[in-house]
C-alpha positions as CSV (number, residue, x, y, z in Angstrom):
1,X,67.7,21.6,219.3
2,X,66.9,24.5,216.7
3,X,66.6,26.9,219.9
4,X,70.3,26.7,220.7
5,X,71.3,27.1,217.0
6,X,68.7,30.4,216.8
7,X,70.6,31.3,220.2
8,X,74.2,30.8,218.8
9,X,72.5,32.7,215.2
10,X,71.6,35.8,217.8
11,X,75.1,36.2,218.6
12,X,76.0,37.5,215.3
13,X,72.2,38.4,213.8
14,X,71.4,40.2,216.3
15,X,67.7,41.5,216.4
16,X,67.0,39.0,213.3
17,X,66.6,36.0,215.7
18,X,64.1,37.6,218.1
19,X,61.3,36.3,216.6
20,X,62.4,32.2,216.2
21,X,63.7,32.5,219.6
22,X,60.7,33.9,221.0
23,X,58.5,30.9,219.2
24,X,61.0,28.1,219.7
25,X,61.7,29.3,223.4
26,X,57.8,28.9,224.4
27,X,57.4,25.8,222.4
28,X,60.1,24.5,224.5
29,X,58.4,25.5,228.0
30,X,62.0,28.1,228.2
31,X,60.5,31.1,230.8
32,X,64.0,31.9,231.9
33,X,67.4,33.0,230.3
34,X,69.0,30.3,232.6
35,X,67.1,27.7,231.2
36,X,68.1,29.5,227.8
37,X,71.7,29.1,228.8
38,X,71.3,25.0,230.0
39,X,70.2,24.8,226.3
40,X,72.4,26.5,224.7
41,X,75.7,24.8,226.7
42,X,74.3,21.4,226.3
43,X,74.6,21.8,222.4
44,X,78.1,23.7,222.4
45,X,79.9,22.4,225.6
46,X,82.1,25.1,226.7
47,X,80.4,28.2,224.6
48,X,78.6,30.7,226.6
49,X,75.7,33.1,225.0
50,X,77.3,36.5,224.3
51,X,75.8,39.5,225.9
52,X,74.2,40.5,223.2
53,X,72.2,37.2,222.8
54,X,71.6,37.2,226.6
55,X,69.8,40.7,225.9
56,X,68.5,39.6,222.6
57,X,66.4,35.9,224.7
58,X,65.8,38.2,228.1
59,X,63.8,40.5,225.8
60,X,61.7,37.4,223.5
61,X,61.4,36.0,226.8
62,X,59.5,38.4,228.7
63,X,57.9,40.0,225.2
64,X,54.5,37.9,225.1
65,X,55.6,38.3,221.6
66,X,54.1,34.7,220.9
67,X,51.3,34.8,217.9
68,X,51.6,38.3,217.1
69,X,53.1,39.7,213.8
70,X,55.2,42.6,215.2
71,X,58.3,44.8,214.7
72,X,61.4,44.6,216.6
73,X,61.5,45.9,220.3
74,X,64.2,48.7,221.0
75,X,67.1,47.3,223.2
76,X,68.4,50.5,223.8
């Protein structure tokens, strides 16, 4: 599923994945990081999202970021 690559993408993209994951996780029905997580560890057995992309899908996921043509939230 393109979600859990845009997941493993965050881990080293950072902010740059916000966007697709945001989209792809509400095209999927996704409200939750733990359904994030079931995703993501069904495609890479073993792997585990880094915090950084657990911060990166909490934020898309509670954005309402869906539809609108934005910038970046702040995760600081």
């Amino acid at each position: 599923m393109l979600l859990a690559m845009k997941l493993l993408a965050a881990q080293k993209r950072g902010m740059r994945e916000f966007r697709d994951i945001a989209v792809l996780a509400e095209a999927a029905g996704v409200t939750s990081i733990e359904q994030a997580e079931r995703i993501f560890e069904g495609f890479y057995p073993g792997d585990a999202l880094t915090p950084r992309a657990v911060r990166i899908t909490e934020e898309a996921l509670s954005s309402g970021f869906v539809g609108r043509v934005a910038g970046f939230p702040s995760l600081d």
